[in-house]
Every structure is written in structure tokens, then in C-alpha cells.
CHARMM internal coordinates of N, CA and C (Angstrom, degrees):
IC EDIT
DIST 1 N 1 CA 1.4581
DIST 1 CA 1 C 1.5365
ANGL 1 N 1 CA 1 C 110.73
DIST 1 C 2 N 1.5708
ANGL 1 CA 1 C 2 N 115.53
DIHE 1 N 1 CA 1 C 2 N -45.05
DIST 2 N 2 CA 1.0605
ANGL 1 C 2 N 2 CA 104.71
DIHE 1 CA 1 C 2 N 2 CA 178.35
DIST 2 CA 2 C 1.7700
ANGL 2 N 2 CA 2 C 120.15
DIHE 1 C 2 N 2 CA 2 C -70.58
DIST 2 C 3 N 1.3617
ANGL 2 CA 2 C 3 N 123.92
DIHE 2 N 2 CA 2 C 3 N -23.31
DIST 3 N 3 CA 1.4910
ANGL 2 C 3 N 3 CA 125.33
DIHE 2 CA 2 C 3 N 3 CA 176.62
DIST 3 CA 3 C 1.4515
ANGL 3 N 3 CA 3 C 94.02
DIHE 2 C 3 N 3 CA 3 C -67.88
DIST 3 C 4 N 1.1084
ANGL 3 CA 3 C 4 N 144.02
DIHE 3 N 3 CA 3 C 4 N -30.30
DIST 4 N 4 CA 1.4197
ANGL 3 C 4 N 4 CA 140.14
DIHE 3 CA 3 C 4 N 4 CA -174.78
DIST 4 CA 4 C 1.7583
ANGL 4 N 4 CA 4 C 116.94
DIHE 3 C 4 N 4 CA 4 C -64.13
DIST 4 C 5 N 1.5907
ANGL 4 CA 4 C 5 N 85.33
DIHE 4 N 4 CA 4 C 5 N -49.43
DIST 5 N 5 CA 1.7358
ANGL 4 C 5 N 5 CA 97.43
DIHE 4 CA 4 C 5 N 5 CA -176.15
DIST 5 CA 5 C 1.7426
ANGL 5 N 5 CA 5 C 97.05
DIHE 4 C 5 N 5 CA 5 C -73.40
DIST 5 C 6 N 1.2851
ANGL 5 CA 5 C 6 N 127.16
DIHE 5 N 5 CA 5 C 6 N -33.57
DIST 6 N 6 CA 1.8041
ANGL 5 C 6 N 6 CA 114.90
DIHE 5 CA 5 C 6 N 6 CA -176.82
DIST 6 CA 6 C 1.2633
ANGL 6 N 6 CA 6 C 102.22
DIHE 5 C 6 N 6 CA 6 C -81.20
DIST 6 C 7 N 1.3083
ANGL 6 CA 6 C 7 N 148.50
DIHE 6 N 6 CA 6 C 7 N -14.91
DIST 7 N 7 CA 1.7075
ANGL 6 C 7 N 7 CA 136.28
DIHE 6 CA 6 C 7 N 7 CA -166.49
DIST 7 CA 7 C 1.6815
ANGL 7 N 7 CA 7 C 76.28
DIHE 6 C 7 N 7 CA 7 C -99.70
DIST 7 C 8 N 1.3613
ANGL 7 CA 7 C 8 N 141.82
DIHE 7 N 7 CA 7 C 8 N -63.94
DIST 8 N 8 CA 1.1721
ANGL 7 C 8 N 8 CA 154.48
DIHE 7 CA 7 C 8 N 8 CA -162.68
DIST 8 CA 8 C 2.0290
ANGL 8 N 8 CA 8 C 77.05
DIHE 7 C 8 N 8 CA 8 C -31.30
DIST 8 C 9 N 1.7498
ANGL 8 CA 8 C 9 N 101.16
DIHE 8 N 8 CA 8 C 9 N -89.01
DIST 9 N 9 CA 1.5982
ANGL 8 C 9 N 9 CA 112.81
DIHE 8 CA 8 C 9 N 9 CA -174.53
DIST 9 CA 9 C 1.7514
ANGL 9 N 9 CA 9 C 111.39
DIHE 8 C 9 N 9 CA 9 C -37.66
DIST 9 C 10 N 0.9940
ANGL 9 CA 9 C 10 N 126.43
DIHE 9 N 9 CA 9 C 10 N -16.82
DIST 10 N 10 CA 1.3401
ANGL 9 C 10 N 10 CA 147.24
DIHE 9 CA 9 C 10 N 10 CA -141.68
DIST 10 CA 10 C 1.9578
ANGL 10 N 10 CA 10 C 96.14
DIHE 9 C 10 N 10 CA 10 C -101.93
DIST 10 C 11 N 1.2633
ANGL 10 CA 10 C 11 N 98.78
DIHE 10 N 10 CA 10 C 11 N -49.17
DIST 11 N 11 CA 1.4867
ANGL 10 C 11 N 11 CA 104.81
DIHE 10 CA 10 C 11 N 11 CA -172.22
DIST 11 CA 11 C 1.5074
ANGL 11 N 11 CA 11 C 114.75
DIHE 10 C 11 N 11 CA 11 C -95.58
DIST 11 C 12 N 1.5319
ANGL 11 CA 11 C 12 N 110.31
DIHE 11 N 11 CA 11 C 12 N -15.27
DIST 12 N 12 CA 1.3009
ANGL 11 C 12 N 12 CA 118.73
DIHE 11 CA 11 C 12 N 12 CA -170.12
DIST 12 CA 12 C 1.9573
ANGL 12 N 12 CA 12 C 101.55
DIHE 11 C 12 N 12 CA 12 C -68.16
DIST 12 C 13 N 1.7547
ANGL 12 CA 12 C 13 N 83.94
DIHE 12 N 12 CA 12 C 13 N -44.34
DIST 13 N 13 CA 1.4979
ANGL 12 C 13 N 13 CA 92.77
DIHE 12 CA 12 C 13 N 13 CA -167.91
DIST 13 CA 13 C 1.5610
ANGL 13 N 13 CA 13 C 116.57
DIHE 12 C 13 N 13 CA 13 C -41.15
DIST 13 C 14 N 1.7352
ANGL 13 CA 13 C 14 N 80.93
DIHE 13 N 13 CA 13 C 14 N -41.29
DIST 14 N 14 CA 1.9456
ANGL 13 C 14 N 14 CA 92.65
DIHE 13 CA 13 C 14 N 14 CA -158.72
DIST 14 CA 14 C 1.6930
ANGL 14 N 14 CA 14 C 93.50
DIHE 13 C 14 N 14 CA 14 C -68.69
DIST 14 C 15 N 1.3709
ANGL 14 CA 14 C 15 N 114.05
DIHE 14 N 14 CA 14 C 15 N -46.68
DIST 15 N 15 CA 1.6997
ANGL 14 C 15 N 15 CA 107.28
DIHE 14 CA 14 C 15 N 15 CA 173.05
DIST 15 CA 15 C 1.4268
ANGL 15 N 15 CA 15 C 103.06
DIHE 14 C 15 N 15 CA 15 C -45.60
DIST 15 C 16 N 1.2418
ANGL 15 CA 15 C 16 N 142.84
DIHE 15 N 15 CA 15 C 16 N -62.43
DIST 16 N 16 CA 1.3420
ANGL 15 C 16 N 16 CA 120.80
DIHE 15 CA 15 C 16 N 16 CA -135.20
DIST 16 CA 16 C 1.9907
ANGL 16 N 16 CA 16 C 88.32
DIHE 15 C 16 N 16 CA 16 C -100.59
DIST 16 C 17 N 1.1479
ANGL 16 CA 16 C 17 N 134.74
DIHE 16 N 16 CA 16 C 17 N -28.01
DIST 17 N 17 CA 1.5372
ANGL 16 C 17 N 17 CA 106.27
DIHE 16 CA 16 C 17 N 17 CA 155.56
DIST 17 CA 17 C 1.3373
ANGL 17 N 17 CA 17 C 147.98
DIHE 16 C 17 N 17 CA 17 C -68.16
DIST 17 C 18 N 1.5726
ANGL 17 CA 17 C 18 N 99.11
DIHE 17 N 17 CA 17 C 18 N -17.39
DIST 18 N 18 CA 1.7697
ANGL 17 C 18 N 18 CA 114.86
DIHE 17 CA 17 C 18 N 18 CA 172.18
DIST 18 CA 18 C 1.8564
ANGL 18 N 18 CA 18 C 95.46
DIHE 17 C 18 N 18 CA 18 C -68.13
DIST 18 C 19 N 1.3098
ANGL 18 CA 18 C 19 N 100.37
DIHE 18 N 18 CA 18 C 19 N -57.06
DIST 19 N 19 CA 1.5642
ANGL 18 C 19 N 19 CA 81.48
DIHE 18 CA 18 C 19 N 19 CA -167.73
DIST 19 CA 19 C 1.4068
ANGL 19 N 19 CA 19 C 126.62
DIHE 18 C 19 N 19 CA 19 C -72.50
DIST 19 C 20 N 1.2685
ANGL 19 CA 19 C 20 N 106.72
DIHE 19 N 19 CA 19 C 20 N -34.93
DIST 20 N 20 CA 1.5190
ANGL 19 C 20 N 20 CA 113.26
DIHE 19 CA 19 C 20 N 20 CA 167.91
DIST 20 CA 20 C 1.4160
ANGL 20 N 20 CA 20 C 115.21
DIHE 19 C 20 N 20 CA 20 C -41.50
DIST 20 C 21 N 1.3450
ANGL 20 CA 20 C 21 N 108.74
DIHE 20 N 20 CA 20 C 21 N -58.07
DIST 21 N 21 CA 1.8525
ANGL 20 C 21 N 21 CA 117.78
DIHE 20 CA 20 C 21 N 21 CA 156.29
DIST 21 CA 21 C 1.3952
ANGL 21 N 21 CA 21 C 113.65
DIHE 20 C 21 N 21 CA 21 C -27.09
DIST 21 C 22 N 1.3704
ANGL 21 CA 21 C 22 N 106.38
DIHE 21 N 21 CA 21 C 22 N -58.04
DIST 22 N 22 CA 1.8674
ANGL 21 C 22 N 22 CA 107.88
DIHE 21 CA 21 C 22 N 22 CA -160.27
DIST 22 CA 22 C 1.4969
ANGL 22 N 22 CA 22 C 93.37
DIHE 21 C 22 N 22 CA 22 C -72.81
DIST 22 C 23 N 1.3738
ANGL 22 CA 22 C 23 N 127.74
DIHE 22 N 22 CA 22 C 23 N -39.94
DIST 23 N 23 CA 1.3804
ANGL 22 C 23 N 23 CA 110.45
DIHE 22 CA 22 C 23 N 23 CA -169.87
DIST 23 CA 23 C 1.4997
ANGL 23 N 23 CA 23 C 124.61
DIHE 22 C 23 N 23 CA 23 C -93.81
DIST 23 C 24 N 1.4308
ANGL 23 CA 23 C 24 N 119.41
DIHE 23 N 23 CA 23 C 24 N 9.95
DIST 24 N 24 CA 1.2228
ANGL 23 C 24 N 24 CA 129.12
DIHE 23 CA 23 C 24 N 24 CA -178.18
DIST 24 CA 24 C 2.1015
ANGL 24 N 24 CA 24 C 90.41
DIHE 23 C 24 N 24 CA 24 C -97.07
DIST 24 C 25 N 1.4283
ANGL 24 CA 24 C 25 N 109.41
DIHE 24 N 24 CA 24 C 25 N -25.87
DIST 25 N 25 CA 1.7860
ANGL 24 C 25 N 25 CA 101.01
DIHE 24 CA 24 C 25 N 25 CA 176.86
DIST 25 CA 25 C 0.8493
ANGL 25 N 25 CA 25 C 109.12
DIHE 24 C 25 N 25 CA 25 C -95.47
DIST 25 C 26 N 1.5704
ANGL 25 CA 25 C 26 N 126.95
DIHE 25 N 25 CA 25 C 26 N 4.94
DIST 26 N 26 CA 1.2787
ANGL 25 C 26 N 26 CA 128.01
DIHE 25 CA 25 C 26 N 26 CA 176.92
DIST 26 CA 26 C 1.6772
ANGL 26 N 26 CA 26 C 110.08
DIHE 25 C 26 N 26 CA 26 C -80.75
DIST 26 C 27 N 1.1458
ANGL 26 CA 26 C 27 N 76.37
DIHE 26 N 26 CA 26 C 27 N -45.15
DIST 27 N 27 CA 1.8671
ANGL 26 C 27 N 27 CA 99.07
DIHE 26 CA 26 C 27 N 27 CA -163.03
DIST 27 CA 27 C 1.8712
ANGL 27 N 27 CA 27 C 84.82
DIHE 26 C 27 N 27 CA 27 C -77.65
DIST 27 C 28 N 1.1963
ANGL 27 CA 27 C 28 N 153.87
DIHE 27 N 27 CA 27 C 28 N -98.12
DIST 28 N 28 CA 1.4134
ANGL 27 C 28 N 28 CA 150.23
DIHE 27 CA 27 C 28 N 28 CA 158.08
DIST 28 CA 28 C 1.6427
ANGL 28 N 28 CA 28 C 108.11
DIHE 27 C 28 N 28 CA 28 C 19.62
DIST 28 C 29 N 1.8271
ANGL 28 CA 28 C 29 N 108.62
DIHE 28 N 28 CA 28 C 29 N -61.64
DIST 29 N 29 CA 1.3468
ANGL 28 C 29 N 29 CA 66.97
DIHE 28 CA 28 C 29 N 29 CA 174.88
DIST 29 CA 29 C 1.4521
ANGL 29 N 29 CA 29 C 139.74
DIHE 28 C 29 N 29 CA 29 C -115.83
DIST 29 C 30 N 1.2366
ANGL 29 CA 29 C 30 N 103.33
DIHE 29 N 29 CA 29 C 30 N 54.20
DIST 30 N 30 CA 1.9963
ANGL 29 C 30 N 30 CA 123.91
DIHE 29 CA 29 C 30 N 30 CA 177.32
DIST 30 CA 30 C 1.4905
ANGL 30 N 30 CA 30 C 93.54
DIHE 29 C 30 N 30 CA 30 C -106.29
DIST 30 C 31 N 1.2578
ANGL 30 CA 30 C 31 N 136.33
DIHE 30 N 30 CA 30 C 31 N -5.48
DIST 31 N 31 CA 1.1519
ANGL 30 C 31 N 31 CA 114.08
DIHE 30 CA 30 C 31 N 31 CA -168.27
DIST 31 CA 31 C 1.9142
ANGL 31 N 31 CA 31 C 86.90
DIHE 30 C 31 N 31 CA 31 C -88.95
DIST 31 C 32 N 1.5582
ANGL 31 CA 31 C 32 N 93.12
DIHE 31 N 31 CA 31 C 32 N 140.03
DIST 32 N 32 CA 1.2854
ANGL 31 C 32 N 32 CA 133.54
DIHE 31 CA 31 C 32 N 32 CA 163.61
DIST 32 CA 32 C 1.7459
ANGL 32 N 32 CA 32 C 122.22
DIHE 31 C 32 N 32 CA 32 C -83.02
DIST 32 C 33 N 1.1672
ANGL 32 CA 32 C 33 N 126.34
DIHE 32 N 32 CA 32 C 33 N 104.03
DIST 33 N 33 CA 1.2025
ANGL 32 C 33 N 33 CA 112.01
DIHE 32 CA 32 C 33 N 33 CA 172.70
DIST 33 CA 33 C 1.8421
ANGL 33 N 33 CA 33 C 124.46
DIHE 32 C 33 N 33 CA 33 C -46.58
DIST 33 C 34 N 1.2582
ANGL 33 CA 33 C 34 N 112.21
DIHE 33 N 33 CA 33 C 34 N -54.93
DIST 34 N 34 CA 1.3584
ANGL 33 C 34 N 34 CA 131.35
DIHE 33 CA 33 C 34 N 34 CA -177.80
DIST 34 CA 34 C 1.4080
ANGL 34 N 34 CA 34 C 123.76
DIHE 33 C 34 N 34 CA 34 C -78.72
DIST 34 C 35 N 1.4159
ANGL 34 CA 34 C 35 N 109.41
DIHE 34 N 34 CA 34 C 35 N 1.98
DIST 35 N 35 CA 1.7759
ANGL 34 C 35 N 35 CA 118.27
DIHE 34 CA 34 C 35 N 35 CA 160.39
DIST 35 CA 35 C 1.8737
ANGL 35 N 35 CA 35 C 84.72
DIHE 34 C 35 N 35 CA 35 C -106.48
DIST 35 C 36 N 1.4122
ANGL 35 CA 35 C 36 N 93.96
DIHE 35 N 35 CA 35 C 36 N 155.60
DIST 36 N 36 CA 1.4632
ANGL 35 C 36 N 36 CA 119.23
DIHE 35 CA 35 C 36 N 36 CA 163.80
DIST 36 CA 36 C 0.9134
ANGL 36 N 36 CA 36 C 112.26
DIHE 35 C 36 N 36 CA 36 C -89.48
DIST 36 C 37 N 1.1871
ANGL 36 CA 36 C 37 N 151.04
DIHE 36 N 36 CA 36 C 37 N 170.18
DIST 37 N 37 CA 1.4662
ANGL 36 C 37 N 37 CA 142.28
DIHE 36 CA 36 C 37 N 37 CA -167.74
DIST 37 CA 37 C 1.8318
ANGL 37 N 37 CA 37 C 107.66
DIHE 36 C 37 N 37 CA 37 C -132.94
DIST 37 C 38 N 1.2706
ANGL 37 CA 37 C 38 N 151.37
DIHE 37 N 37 CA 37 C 38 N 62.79
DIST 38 N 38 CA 1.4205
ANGL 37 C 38 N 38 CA 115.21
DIHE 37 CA 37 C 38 N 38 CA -161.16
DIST 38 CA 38 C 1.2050
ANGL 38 N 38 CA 38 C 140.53
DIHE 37 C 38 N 38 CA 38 C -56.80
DIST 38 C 39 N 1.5856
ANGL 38 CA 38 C 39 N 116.68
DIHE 38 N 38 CA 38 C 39 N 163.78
DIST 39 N 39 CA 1.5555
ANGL 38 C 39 N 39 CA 124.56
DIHE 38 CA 38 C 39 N 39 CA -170.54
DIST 39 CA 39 C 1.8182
ANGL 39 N 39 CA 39 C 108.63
DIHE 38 C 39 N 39 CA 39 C -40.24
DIST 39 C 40 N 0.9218
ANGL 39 CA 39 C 40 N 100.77
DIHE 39 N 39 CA 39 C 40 N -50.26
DIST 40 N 40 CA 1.8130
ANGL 39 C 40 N 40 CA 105.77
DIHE 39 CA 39 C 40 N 40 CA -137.86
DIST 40 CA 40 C 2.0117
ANGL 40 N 40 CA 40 C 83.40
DIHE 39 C 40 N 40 CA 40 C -93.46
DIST 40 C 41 N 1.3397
ANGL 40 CA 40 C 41 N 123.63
DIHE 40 N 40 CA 40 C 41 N 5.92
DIST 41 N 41 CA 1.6872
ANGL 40 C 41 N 41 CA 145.34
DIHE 40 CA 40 C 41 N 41 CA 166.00
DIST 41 CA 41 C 1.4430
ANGL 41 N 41 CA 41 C 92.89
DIHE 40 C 41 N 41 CA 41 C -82.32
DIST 41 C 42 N 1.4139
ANGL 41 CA 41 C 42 N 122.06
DIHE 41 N 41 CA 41 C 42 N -72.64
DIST 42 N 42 CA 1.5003
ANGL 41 C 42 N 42 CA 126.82
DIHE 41 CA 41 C 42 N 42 CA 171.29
DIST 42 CA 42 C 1.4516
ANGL 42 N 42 CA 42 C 122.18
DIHE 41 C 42 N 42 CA 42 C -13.29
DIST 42 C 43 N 1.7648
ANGL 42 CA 42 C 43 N 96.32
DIHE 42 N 42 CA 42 C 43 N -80.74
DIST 43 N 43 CA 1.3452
ANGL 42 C 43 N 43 CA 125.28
DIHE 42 CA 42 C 43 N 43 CA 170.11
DIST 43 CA 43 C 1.0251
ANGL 43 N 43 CA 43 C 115.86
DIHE 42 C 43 N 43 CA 43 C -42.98
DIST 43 C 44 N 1.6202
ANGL 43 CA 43 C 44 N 133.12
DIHE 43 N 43 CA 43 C 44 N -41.97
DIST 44 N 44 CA 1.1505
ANGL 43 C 44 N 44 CA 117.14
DIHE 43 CA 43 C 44 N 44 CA 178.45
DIST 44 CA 44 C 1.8709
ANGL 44 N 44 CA 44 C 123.96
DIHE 43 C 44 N 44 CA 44 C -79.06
DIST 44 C 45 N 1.3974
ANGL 44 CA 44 C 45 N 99.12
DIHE 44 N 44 CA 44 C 45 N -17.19
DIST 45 N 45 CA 1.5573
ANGL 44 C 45 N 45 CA 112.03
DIHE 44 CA 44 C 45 N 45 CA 172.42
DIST 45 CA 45 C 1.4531
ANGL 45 N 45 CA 45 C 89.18
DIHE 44 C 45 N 45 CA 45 C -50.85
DIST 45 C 46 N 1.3679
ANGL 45 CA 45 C 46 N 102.19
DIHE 45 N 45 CA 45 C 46 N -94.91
DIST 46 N 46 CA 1.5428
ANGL 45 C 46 N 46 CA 114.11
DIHE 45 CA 45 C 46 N 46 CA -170.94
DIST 46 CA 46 C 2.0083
ANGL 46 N 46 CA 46 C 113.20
DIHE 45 C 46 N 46 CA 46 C 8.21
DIST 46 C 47 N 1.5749
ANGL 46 CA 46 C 47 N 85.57
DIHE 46 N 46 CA 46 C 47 N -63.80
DIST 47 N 47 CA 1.4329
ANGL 46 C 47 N 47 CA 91.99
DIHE 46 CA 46 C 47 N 47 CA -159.95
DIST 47 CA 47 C 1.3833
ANGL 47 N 47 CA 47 C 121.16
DIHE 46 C 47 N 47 CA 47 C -79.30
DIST 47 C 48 N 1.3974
ANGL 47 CA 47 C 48 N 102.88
DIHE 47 N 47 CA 47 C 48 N -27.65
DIST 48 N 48 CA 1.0882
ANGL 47 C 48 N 48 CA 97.43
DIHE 47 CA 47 C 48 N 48 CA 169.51
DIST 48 CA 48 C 1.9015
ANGL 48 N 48 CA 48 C 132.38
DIHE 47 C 48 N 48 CA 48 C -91.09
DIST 48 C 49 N 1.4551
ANGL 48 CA 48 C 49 N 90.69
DIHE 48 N 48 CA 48 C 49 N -2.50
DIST 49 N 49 CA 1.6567
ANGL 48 C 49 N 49 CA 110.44
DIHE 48 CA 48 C 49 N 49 CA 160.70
DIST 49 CA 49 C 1.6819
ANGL 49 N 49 CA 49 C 111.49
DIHE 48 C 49 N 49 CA 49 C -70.23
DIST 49 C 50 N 1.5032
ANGL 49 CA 49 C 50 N 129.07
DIHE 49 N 49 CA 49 C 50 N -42.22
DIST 50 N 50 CA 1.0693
ANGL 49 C 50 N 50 CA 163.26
DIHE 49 CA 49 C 50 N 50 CA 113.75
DIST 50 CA 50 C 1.9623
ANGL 50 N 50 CA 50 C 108.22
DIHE 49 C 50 N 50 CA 50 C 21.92
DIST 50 C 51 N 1.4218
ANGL 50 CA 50 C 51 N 80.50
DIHE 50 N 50 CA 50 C 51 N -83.23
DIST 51 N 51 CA 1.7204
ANGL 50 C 51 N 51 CA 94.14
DIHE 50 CA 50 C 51 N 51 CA -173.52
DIST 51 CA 51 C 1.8417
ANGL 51 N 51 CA 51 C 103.48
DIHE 50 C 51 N 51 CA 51 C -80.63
DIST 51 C 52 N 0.9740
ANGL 51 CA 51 C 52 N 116.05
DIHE 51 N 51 CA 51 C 52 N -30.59
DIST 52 N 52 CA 1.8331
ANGL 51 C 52 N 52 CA 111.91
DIHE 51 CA 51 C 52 N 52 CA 169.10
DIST 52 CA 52 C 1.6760
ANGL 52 N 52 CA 52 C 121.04
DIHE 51 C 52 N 52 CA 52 C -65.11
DIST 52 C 53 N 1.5143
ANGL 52 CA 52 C 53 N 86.45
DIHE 52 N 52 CA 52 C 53 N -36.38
DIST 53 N 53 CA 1.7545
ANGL 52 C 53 N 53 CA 82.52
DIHE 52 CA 52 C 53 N 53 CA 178.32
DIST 53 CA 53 C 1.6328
ANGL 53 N 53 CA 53 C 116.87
DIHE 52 C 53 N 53 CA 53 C -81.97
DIST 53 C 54 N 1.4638
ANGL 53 CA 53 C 54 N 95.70
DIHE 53 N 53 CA 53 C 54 N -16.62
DIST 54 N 54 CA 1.2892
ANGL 53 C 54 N 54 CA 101.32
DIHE 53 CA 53 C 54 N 54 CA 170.57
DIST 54 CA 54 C 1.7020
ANGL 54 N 54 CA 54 C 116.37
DIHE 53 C 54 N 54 CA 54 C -66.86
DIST 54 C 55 N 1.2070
ANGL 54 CA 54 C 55 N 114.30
DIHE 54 N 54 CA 54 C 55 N -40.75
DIST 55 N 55 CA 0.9696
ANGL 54 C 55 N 55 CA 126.64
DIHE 54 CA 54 C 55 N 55 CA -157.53
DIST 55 CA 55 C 1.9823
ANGL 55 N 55 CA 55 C 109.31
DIHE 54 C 55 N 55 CA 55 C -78.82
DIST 55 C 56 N 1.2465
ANGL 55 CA 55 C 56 N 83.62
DIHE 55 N 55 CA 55 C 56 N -28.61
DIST 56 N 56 CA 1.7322
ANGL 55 C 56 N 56 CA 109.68
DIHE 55 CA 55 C 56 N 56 CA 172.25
DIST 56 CA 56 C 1.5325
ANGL 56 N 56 CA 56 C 108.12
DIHE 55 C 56 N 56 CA 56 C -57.37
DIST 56 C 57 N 1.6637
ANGL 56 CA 56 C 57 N 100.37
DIHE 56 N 56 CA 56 C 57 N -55.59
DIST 57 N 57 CA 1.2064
ANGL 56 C 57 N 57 CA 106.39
DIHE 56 CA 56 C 57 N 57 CA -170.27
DIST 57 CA 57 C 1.5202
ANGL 57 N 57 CA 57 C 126.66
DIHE 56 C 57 N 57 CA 57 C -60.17
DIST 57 C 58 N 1.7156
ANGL 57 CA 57 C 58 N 107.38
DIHE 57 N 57 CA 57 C 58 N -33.37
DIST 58 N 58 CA 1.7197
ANGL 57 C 58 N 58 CA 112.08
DIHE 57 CA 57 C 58 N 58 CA 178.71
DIST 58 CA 58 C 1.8018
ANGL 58 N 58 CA 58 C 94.73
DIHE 57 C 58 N 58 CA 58 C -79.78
DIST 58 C 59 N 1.0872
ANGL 58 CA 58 C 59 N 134.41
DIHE 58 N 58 CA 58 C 59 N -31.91
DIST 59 N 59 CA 1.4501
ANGL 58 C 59 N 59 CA 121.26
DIHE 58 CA 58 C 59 N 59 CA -173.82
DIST 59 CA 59 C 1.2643
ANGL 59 N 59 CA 59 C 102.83
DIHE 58 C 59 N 59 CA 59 C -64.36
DIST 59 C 60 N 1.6476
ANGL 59 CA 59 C 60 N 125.25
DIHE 59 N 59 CA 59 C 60 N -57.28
DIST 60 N 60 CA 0.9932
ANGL 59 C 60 N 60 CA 112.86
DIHE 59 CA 59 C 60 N 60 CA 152.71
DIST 60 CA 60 C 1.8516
ANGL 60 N 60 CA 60 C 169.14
DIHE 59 C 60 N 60 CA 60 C -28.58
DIST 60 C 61 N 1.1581
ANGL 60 CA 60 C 61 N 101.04
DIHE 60 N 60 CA 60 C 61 N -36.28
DIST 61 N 61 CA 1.1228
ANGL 60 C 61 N 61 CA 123.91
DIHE 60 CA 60 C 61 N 61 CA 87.93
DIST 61 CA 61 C 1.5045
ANGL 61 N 61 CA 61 C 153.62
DIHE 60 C 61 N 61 CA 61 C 44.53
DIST 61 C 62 N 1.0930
ANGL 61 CA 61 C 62 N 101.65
DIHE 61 N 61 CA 61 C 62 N -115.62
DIST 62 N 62 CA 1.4171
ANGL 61 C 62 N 62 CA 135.16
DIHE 61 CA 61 C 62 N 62 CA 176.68
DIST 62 CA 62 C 1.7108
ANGL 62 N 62 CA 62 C 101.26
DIHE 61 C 62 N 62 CA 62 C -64.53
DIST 62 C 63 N 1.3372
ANGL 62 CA 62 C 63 N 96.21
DIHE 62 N 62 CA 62 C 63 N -70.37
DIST 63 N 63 CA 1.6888
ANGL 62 C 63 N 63 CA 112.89
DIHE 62 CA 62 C 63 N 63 CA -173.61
DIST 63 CA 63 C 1.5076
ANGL 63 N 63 CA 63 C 99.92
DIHE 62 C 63 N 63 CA 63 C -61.33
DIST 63 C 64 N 1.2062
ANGL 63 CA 63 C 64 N 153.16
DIHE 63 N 63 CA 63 C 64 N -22.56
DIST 64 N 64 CA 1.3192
ANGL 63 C 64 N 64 CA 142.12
DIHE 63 CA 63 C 64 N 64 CA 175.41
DIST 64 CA 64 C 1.4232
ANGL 64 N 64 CA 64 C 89.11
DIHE 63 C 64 N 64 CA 64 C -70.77
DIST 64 C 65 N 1.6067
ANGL 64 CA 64 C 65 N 118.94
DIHE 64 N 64 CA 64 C 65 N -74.40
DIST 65 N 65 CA 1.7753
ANGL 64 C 65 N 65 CA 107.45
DIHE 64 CA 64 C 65 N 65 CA -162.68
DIST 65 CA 65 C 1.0673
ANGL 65 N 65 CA 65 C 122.90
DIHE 64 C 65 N 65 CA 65 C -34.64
DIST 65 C 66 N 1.3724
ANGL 65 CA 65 C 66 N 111.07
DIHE 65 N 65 CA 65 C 66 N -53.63
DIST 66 N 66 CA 1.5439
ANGL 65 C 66 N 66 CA 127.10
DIHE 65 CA 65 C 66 N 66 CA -168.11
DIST 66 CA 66 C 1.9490
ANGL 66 N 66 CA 66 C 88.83
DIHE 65 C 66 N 66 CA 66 C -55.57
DIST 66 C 67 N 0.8091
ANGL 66 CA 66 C 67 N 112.54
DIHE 66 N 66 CA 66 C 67 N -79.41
DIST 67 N 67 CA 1.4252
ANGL 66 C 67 N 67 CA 117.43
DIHE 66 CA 66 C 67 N 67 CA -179.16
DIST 67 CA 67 C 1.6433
ANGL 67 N 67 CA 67 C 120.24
DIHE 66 C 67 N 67 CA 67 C -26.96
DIST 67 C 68 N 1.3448
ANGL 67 CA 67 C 68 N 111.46
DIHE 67 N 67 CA 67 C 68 N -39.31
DIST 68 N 68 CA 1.2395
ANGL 67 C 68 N 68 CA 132.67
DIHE 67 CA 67 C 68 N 68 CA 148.82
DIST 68 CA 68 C 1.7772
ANGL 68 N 68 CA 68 C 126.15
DIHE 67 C 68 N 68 CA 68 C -38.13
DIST 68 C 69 N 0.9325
ANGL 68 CA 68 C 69 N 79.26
DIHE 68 N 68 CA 68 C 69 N -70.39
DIST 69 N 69 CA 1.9827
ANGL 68 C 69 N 69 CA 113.20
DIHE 68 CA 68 C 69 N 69 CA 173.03
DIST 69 CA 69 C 1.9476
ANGL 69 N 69 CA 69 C 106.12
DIHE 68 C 69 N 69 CA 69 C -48.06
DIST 69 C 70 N 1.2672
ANGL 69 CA 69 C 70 N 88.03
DIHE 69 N 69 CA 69 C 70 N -37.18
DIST 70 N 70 CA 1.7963
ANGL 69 C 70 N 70 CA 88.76
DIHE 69 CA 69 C 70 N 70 CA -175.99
DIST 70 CA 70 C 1.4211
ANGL 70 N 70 CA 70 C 127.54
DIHE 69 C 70 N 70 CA 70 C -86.47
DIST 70 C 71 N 1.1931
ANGL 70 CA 70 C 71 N 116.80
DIHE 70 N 70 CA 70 C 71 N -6.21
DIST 71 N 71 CA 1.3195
ANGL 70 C 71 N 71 CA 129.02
DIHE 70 CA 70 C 71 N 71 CA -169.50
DIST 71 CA 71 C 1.7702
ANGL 71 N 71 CA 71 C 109.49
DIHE 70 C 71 N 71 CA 71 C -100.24
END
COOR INIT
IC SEED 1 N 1 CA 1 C
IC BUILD
């Protein structure tokens, strides 16, 4: 049980830094030098870069156990 719960913690990680990754170069490269960008535009990157990688991370996750579960 416990090797289950660390590969479980184990895969989440890699979900929630791959994507956090993909959407921080996502977002990097639209930025425009010669538009300004506003604050609360920022803020909302953040969070919603935030809540995807999160979201990466339980599928991630998810799809290891299950994968787990089948063998």
C-alpha cells in the first residue's frame, strides 16, 4: 500500500511539472514586447497555469494506478 501511495505521489509530480513547464512556454512565447500586458492578465495566467497542472497531476496520477490495478 505504501509503494502504491509513493509511485501514486511519484507520478503526480511528473504531471504537475511537465505541464506547468508546457504552460509557462506556452504563455512566454505570446508575449509581445510592444503590447503591455496587464496585471490582473498576469494573475490570471498564473492561476490558471496553476489549476491545469494541477489537474494534470491527479490524471496523472490516476492513469499510473489504474495501470497499476491491471497487472
Amino acid at each position: 500500500m505504501f509503494e502504491l501511495t509513493i509511485g501514486c505521489l511519484k507520478w503526480a509530480a511528473v504531471g504537475f511539472i511537465v505541464a506547468f513547464f508546457l504552460m509557462r512556454m506556452y504563455e512566454a512565447s505570446h508575449i509581445h514586447d510592444d503590447i503591455p500586458r496587464p496585471e490582473f492578465k498576469k494573475r490570471q495566467s498564473k492561476r490558471a497555469a496553476l489549476v491545469l497542472s494541477t489537474f494534470a497531476a491527479m490524471l496523472s496520477a490516476l492513469v499510473w494506478l489504474l495501470v497499476q490495478k491491471w497487472d
